[in-house]
Each structure stands twice: as structure tokens, then as C-alpha cells.
MIFIMAR-69427 format. One record per residue: z, x, y of N, C-alpha, C in turn. Coordinates in steps of 0.02 Angstrom, whole numbers, padded with zeros to 5 digits, always signed. Layout:
# residues N
ZXYZXYZXY ...
END
This chain:
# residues 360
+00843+00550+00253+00829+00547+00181+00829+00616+00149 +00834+00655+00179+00817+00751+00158+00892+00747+00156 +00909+00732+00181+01018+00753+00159+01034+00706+00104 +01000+00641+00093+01014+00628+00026+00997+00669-00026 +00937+00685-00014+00874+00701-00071+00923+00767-00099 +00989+00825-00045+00990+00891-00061+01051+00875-00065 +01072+00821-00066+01167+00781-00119+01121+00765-00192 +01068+00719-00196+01076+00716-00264+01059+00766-00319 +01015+00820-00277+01016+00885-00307+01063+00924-00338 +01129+00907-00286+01198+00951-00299+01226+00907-00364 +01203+00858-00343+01241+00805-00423+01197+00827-00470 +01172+00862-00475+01104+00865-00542+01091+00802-00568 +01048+00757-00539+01030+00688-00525+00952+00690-00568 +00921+00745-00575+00871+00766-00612+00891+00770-00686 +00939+00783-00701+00945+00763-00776+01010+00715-00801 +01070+00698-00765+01098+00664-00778+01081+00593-00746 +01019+00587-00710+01011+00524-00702+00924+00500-00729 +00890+00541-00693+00814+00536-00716+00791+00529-00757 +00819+00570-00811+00792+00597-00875+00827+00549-00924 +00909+00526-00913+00929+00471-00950+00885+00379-00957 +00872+00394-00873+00844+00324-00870+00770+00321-00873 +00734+00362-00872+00677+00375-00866+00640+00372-00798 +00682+00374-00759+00644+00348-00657+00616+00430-00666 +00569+00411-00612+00521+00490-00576+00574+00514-00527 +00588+00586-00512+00631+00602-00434+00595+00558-00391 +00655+00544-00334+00635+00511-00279+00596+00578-00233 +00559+00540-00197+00531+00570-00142+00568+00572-00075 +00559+00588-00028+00589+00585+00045+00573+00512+00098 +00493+00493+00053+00486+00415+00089+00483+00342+00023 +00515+00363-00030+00501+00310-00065+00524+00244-00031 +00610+00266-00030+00654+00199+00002+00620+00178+00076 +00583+00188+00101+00582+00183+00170+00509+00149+00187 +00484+00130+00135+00436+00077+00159+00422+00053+00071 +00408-00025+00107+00375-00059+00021+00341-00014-00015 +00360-00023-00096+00318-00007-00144+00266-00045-00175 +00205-00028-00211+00160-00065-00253+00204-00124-00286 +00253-00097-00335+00307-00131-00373+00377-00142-00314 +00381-00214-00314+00452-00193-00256+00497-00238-00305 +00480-00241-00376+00534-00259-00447+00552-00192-00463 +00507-00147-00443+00540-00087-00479+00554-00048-00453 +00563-00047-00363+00584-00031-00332+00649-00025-00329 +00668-00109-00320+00756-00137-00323+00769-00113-00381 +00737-00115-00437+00786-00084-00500+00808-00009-00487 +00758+00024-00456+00760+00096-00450+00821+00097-00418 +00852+00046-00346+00875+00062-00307+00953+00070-00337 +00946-00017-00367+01017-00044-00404+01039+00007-00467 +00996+00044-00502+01003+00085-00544+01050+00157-00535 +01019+00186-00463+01043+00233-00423+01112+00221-00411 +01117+00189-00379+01199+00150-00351+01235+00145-00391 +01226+00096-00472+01252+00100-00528+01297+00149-00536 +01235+00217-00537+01257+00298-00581+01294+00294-00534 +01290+00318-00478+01334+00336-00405+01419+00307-00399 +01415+00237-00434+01476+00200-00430+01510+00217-00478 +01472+00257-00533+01512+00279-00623+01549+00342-00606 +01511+00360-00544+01532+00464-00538+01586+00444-00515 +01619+00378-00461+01671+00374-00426+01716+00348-00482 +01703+00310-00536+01756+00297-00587+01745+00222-00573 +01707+00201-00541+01716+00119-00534+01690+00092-00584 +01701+00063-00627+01668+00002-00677+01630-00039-00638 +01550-00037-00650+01535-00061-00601+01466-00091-00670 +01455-00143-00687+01399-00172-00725+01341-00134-00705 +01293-00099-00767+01222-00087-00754+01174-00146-00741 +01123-00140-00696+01099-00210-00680+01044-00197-00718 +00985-00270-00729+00934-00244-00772+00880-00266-00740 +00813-00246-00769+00772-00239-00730+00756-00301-00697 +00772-00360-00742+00754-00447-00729+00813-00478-00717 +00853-00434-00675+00933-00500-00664+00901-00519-00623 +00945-00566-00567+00942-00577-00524+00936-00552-00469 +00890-00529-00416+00914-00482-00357+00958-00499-00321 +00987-00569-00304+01044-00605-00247+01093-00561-00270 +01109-00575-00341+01168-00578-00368+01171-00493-00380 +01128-00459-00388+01150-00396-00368+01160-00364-00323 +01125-00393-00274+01152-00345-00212+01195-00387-00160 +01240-00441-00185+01309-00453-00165+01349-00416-00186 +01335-00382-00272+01383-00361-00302+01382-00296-00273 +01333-00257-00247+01350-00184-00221+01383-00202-00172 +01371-00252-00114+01393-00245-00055+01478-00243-00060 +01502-00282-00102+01573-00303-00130+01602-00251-00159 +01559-00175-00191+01593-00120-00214+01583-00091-00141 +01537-00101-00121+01520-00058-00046+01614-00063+00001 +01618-00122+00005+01672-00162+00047+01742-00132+00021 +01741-00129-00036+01785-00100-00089+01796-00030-00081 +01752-00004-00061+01747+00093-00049+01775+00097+00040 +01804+00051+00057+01812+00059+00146+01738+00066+00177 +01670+00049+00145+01613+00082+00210+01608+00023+00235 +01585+00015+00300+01560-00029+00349+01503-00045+00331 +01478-00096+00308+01412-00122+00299+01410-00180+00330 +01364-00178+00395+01340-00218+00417+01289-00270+00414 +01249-00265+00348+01175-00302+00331+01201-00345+00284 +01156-00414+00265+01139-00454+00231+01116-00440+00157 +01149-00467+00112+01098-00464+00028+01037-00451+00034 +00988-00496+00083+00910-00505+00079+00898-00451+00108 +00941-00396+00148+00905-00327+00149+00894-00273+00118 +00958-00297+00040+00976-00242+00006+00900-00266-00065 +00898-00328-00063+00841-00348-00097+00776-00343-00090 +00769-00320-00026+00703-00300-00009+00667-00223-00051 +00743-00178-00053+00715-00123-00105+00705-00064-00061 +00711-00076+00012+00677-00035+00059+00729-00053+00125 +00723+00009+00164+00742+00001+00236+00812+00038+00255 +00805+00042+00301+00849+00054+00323+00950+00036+00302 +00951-00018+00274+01013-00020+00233+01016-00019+00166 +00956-00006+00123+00959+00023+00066+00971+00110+00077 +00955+00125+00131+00941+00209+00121+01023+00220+00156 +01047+00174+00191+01140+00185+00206+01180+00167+00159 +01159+00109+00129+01223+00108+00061+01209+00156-00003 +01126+00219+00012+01141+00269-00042+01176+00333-00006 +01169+00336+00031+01180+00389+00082+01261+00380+00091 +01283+00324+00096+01371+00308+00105+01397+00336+00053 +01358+00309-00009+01385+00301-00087+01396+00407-00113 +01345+00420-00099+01315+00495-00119+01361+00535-00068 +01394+00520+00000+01459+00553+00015+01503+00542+00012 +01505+00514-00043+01586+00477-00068+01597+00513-00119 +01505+00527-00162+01511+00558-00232+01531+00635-00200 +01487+00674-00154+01516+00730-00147+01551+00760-00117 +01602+00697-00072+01659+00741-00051+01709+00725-00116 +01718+00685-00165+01765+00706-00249+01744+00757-00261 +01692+00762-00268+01650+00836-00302+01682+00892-00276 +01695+00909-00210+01713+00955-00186+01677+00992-00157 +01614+00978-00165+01547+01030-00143+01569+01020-00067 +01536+01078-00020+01534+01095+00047+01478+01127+00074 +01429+01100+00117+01404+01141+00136+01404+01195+00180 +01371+01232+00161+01393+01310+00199+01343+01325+00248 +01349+01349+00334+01313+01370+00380+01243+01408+00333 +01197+01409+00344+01138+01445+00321+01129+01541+00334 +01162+01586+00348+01150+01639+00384+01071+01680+00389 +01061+01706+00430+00977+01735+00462+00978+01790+00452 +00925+01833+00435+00927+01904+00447+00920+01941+00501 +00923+01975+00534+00940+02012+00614+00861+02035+00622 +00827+02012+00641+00761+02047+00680+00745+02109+00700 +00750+02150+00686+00762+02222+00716+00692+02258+00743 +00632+02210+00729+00584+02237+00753+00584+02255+00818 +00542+02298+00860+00543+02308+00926+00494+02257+00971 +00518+02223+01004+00445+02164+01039+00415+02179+01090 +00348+02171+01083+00310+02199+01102+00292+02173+01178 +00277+02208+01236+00308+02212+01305+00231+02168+01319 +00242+02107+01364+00204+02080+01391+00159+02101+01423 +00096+02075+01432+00025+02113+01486+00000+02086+01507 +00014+02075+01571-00027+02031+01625-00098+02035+01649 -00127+02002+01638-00201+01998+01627-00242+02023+01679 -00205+01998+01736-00211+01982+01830-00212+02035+01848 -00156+02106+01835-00156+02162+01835-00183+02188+01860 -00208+02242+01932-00245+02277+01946-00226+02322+01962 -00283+02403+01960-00224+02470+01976-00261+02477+02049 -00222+02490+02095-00250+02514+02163-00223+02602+02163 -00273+02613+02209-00235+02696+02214-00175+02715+02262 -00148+02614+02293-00078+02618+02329-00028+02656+02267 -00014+02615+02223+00007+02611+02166-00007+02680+02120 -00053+02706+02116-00059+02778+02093-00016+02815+02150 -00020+02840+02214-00003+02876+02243+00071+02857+02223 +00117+02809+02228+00173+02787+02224+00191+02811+02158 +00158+02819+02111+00179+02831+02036+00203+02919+02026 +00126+02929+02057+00120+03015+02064+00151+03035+02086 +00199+03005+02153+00220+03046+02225+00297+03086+02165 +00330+03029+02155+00389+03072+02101+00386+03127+02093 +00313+03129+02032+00304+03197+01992+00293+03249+02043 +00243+03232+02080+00242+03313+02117+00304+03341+02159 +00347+03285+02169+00417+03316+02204+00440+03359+02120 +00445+03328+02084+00472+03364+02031+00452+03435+02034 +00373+03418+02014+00341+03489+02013+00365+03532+02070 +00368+03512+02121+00383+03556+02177+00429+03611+02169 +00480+03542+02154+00555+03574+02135+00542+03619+02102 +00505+03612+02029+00510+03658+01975+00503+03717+01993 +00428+03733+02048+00409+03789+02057+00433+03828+02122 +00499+03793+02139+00531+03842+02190+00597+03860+02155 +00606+03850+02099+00681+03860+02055+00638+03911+02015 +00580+03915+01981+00553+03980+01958+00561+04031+02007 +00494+04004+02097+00520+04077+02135+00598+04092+02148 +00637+04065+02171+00730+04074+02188+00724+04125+02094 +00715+04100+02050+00759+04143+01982+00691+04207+01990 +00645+04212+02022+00599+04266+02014+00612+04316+02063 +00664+04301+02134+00682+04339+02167+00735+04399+02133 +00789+04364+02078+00817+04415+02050+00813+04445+01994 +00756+04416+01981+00752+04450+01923+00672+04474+01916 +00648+04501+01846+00584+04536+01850+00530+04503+01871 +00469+04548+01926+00425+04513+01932+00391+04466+01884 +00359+04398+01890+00324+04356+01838+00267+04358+01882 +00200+04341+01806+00138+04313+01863+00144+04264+01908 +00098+04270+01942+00102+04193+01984+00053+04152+01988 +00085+04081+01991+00059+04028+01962-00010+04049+02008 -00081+03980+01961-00150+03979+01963-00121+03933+02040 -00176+03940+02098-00164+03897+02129-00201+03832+02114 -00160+03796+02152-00165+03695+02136-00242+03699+02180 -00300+03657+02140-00352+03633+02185-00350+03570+02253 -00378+03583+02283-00385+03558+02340-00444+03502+02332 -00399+03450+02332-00435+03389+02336-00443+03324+02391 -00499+03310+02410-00487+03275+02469-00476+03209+02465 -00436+03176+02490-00388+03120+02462-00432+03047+02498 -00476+03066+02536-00533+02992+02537-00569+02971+02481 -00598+03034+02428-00648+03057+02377-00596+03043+02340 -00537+03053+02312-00485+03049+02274-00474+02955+02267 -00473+02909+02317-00478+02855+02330-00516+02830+02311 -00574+02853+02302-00653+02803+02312-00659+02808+02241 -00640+02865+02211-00655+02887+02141-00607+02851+02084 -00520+02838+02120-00502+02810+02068-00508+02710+02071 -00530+02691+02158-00562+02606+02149-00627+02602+02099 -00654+02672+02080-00713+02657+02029-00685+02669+01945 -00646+02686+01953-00625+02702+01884-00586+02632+01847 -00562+02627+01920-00478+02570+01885-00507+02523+01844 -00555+02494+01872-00603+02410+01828-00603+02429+01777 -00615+02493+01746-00639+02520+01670-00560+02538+01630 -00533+02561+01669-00454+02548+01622-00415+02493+01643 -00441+02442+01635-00394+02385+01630-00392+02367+01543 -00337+02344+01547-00356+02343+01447-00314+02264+01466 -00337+02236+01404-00340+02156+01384-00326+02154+01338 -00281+02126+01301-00239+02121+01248-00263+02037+01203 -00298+02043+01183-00291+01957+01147-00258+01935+01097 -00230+01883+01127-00188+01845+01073-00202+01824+01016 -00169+01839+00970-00160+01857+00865-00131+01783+00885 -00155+01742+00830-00126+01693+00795-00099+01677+00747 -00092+01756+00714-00031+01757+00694+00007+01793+00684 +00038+01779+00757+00112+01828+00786+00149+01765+00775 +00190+01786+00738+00253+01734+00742+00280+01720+00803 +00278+01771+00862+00310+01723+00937+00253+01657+00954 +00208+01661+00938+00168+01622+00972+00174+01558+00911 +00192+01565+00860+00203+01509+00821+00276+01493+00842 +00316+01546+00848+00362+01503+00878+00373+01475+00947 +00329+01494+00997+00318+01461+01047+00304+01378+01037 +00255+01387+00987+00213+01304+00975+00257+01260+00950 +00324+01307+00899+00372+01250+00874+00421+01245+00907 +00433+01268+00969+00471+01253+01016+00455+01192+01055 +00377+01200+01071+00347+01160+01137+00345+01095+01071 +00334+01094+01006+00325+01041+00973+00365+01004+00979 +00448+01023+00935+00508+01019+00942+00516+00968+01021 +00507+01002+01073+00523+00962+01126+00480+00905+01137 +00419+00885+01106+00376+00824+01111+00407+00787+01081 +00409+00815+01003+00446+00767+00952+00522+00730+00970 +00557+00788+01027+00627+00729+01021+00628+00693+01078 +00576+00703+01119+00569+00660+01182+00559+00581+01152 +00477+00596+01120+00457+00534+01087+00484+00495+01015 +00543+00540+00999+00587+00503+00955+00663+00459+00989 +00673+00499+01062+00734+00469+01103+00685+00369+01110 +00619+00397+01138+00588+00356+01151+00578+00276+01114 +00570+00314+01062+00547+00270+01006+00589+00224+00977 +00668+00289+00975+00723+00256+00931+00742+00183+00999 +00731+00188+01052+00758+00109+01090+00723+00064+01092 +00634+00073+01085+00622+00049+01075+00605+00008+01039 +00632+00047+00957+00641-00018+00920+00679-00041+00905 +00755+00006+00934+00827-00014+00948+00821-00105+00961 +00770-00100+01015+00753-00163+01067+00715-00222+01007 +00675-00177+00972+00625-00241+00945+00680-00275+00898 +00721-00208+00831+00754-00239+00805+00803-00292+00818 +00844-00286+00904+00870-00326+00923+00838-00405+00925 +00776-00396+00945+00739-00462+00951+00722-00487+00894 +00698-00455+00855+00680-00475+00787+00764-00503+00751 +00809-00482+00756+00861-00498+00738+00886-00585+00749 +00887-00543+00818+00899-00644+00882+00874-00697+00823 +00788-00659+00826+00744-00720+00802+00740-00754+00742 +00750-00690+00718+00773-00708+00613+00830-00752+00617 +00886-00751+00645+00944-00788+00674+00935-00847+00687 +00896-00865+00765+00870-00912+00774+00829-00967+00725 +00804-00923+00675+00754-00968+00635+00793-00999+00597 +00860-00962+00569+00890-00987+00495+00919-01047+00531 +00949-01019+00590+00985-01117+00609+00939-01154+00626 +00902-01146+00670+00854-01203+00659+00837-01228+00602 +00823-01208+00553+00789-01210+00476+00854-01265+00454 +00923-01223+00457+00980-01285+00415+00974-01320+00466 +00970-01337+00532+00994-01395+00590+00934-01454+00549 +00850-01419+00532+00807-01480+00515+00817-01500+00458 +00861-01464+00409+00868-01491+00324+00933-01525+00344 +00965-01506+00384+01003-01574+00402+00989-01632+00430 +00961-01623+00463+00953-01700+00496+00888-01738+00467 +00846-01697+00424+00791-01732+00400+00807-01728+00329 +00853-01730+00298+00895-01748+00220+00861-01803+00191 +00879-01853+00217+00891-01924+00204+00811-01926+00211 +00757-01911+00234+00687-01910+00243+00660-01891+00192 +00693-01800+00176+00671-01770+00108+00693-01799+00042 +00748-01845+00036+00754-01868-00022+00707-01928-00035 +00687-01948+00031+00654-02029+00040+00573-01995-00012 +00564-01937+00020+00490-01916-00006+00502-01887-00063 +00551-01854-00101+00562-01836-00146+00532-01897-00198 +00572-01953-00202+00557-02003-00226+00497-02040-00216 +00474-02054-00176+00395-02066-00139+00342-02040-00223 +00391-01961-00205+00326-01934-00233+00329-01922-00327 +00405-01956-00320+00417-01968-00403+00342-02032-00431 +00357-02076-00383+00341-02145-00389+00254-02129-00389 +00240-02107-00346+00151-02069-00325+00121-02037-00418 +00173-01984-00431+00167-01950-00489+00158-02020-00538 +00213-02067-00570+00192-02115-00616+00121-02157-00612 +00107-02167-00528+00058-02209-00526+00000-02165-00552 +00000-02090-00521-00058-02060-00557-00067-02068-00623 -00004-02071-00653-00009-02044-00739-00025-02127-00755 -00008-02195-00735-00054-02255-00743-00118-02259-00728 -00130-02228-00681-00181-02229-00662-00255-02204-00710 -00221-02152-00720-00262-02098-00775-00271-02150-00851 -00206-02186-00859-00217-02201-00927-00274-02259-00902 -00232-02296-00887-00308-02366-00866-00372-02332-00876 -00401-02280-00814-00456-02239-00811-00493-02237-00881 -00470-02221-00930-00473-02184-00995-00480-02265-01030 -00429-02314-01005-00457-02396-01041-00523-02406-01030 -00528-02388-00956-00609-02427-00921-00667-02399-00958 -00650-02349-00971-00701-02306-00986-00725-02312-01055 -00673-02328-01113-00684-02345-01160-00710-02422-01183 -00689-02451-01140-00713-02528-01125-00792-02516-01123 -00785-02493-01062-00858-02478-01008-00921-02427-01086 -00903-02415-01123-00941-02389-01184-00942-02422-01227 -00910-02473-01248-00906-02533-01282-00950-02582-01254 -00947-02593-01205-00989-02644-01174-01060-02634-01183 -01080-02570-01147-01153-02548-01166-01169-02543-01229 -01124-02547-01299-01145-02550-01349-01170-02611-01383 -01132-02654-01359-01127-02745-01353-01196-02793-01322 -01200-02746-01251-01273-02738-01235-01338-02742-01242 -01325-02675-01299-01374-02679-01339-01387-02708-01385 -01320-02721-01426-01353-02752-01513-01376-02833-01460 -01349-02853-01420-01380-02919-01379-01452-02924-01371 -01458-02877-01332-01533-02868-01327-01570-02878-01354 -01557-02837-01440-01595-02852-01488-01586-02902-01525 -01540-02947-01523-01547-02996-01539-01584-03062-01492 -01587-03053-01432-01615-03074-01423-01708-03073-01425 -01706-02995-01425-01781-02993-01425-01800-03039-01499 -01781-03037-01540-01762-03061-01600-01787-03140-01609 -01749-03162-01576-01745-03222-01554-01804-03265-01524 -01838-03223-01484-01894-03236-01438-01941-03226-01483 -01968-03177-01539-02014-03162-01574-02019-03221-01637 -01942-03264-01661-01967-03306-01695-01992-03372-01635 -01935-03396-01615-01968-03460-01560-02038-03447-01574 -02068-03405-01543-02147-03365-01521-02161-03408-01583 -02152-03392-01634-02189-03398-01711-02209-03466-01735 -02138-03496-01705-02117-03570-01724-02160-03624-01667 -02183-03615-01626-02214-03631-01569-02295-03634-01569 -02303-03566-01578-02385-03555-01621-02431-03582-01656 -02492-03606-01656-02520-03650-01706-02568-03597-01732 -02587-03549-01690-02639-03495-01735-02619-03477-01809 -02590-03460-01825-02556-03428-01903-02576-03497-01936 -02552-03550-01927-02602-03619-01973-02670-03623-01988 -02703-03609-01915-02750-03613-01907-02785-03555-01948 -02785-03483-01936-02809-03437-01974-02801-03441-02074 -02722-03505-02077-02712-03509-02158-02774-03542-02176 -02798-03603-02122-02835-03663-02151-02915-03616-02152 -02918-03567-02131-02984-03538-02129-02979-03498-02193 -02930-03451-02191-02921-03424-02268-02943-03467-02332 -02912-03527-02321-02925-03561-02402-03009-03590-02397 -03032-03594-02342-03082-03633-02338-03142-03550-02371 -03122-03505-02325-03163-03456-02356-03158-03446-02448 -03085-03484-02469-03066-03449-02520-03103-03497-02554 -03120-03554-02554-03150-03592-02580-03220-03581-02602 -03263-03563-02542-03329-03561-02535-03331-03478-02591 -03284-03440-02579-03287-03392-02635-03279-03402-02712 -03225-03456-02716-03204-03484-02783-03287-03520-02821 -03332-03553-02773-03379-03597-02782-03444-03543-02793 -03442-03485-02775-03508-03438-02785-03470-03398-02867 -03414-03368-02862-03382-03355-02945-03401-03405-02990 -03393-03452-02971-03392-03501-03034-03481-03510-03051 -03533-03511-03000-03608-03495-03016-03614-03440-03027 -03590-03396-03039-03614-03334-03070-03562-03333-03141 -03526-03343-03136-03502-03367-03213-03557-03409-03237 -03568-03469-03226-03619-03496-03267-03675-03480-03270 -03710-03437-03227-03760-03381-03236-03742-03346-03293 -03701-03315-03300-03700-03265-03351-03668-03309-03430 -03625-03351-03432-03616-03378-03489-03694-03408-03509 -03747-03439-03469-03806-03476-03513-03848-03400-03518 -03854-03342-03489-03876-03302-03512-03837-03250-03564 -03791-03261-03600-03771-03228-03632-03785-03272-03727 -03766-03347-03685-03787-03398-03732-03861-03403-03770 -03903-03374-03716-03974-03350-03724-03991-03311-03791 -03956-03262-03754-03963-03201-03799-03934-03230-03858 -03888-03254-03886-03877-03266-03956-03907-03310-03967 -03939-03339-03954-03993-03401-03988-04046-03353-04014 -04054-03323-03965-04128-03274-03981-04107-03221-04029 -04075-03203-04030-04044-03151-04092-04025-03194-04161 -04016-03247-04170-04041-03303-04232-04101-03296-04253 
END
């Protein structure tokens, strides 16, 4: 995806495509695993391809964001087919928006655009290192005074030399002083003195982390993890994809073998369930009769009721002899009342009669 990403750069894909359509730059993992949006994924994708198919001169329909996905990504595969590339995948992979054959039919398309273009890429060149590197130091290292004597023995032959080529040139020519003599040292004491010294000049160097050899050590030793466990990786899913393939395979015929032979079943239930659907929608209406019935009735119910209670309260009445009985006491009281009014009327008429006699 980084060799796409540094073709659509060379196309200036940042403003003749981005900025026209409004998409964000792609990243290095957009195409390569689902998005939040995988509608606006495929548009992104079909959009891309579009521009890509215009740079080659192909008339090729802009797709929109709500076509169809089938029907668009037959139609790339058919410009794909059209350009000589080998495409080996299915529509439903180019519709997915993602994977592995969306990121080859941009990657096909985008070196088609820049070998017209003419662009080439060019070897990268390095600058020459010229520093001096710095000489390894073994840690383990120890100085013995084998190793001194062996170092020293050279020089004092030198010296030797030196100072018998002074006396030979001092024989002919003017006397010179003569050398201080060399001290006399005893070479057991000379021994003992430099096994006590050596421990104290050992020098230890610790490793900087950041020396660039040692970073490039780590991206070496990385480097070799990484392509072990990528040889690794790539068969093994070389392997899964194979199986997963078989099986996706396997499923679709099985899938048409049972819509074939169970046809005549699915139309049987198709209909089943036409017939199921009307009875519900009878069903429902009746429901909605009963119910209105069933509220009618209880209303019917009631005015009954009360008519009957109705009913029972006269019978009751008509049946009864008390209400006679309490009339015949009424008049009898009304009588014995009528009969005390009428003596006090005539009480008061002969006493009123009184009085006017006596007032004569």
C-alpha cells in the first residue's frame, strides 16, 4: 500500500482528486481492513478507480454514492478485463470496500496511470560514511606481563640498535656525552608489580544507545525476525485462504443444490404464508367485531338490569297490603282531627256570638 500511496502522490491525487471530490488522503491501512462506514468506503474506493480510468482516457461512468454496489464493481472488473490485467476475484470482493483485491485493482489501475505518465523511479543514492569506526574492546581482556614482555621486547631491540649506530657514528666523529646508564631492574619485582597494576588499567567501555551501529545492529536482527515470521505467516494464510476459499465454494453449491430441489416447497410456503397473512388480517377484523359486540352487550346488560330491578319494585307494590292499610289509618286519624276542628269552631263561633249579644 506505501507504493500506491507514493504513485498517487506522483499523480498529485491531493488536489486533482481530493480536493475536487472532497475524500480525506488515504492512509496506508484504510483499504485493508473494514471501515466504520463500509458505504463510504466503496464509494471512496469506486470514486478512486473512476479518476484513475479518466487519466487513462477511458469513458468510464462516475458511480454515486447510492448506486448499486453489484453493478459497480462488475463494471470495474469489465474495464479491469479491458486494460489486459488478470483479475482473479469475484464482484462481492470488490464490494466489500476492503482487501486484498480492492488494494490490486488500485495498485494495477495506478501502474497503468504511471507508466503513460512516464514517471520512473530512480535508485535512491546514500552518502559515503567517512567517519572513522571505532575499534572494538573486549571486555574479557587481560594484560599479563607474558604479553608486556612480548610488546616491549621490539622496542628495546630498537633501542639497542639506536644506541650502537650513535656509538659506530661517535667513533668517527667528535667525542659526544655518554648516555645516563639504563637502571637495573629485577625482573621477578618487575612481574609481581605489573600482575598488581594490570586489574587497575583495564578500561570498560559501555555501550551508548545511541550509536547508530547498535541501532543498526537491532534493525538488522529485527529485519531478520520480521521476514522469517512474515515467510511464515504469508502460507499460513496462503493455507487458510485456500480453505476458506474451498468452503465459501462449497457453501454456494450447496446453497443453489437446496434452492433447487426444495423450489417447489418454497413456493408451497410462500403461499402458505400468503393465505396465514389474510387469515390474520380476518382474524383481526372479527376480533374488533367481538369486541364491539362484547361492549354492546354489557350495555344491554345493564339497561336490563334496571329494568328489571324496576320491575320487582312495582310487583313488590302491587302485592303489598301495608300502603292500604297505613291510607285507612290516615283518614281515620284525619277524621278524629276533622271532629276536634269542628268543636273548637263551635267553641269559638258561640263565644264570639257571646260577645255581641253582650255588647247590645
Amino acid at each position: 500500500m506505501d507504493d500506491v500511496l507514493d504513485k498517487l502522490k506522483v499523480l498529485d491525487y491531493h488536489n486533482k482528486f481530493c480536493k475536487e471530490t472532497g475524500f480525506a488522503p488515504l492512509t496506508r491501512f484504510y483499504f485493508l481492513a473494514p471501515a466504520s462506514n463500509p458505504n463510504e468506503q466503496f464509494f471512496f474506493f469506486s470514486s478512486l478507480v473512476s479518476w484513475l480510468l479518466h487519466r487513462l482516457r477511458i469513458d468510464f461512468e462516475a458511480p454515486g454514492q447510492f448506486d448499486d454496489p453489484n453493478a459497480t464493481s462488475s463494471n470495474i472488473i469489465n474495464e479491469l478485463k479491458k486494460l489486459s490485467i488478470p483479475f482473479d476475484y469475484g464482484p462481492h470482493k470488490l464490494k466489500q470496500g476492503y482487501g486484498e483485491a480492492v488494494v490490486y485493482a488500485i495498485q494495477s489501475v495506478v501502474d497503468k496511470v504511471v507508466a503513460q505518465s512516464g514517471f520512473v523511479f530512480q535508485k535512491p543514492t546514500h552518502k559515503v560514511d567517512d567517519y572513522p569506526e571505532e575499534a572494538e574492546v573486549d571486555d574479557d581482556a587481560e594484560i599479563t606481563t607474558d604479553n608486556i614482555e612480548e610488546k616491549f621486547q621490539p622496542e628495546e631491540e630498537e633501542e639497542e640498535a639506536f644506541v650502537e649506530g650513535v656509538r659506530s657514528r661517535g667513533k668517527s666523529d667528535a667525542p659526544k656525552p655518554a648516555l645516563p646508564p639504563r637502571p637495573k631492574v629485577n625482573q621477578d619485582e618487575w612481574k609481581l608489580e605489573v600482575e598488581r597494576v594490570a586489574p587497575m588499567l583495564r578500561v570498560q567501555i559501555s555501550n551508548d544507545n545511541k550509536d547508530w551501529r547498535i541501532h543498526l545492529e537491532q534493525m538488522a536482527s529485527n529485519h531478520m525476525t520480521i521476514v522469517t515470521s512474515l515467510s511464515e505467516s504469508k502460507s499460513h494464510l496462503g493455507r487458510m485462504h485456500a480453505e476458506i476459499e474451498k468452503t465459501l465454494e462449497k457453501i454456494s453449491s450447496r446453497e443453489k443444490y437446496i434452492n433447487t430441489q426444495f423450489e417447489s416447497q418454497i413456493e408451497e410456503q410462500r403461499v402458505l404464508q400468503d393465505q396465514i397473512s389474510e387469515l390474520r388480517q380476518k382474524y383481526n377484523v372479527s376480533n374488533n367485531n367481538v369486541s364491539e359486540l362484547s361492549v354492546e352487550l354489557s350495555r344491554i346488560s345493564e339497561e336490563l338490569d334496571a329494568v328489571k330491578t324496576r320491575m320487582d319494585e312495582i310487583g313488590n307494590g302491587m302485592t303489598d297490603s301495608q300502603p292500604l292499610v297505613n291510607i285507612k289509618k290516615g283518614m281515620a286519624k284525619l277524621k278524629v282531627d276533622i271532629k276536634q276542628m269542628n268543636l273548637r269552631i263551635g267553641v269559638v263561633e258561640h263565644t264570639l256570638l257571646q260577645s255581641k249579644v253582650l255588647s247590645f
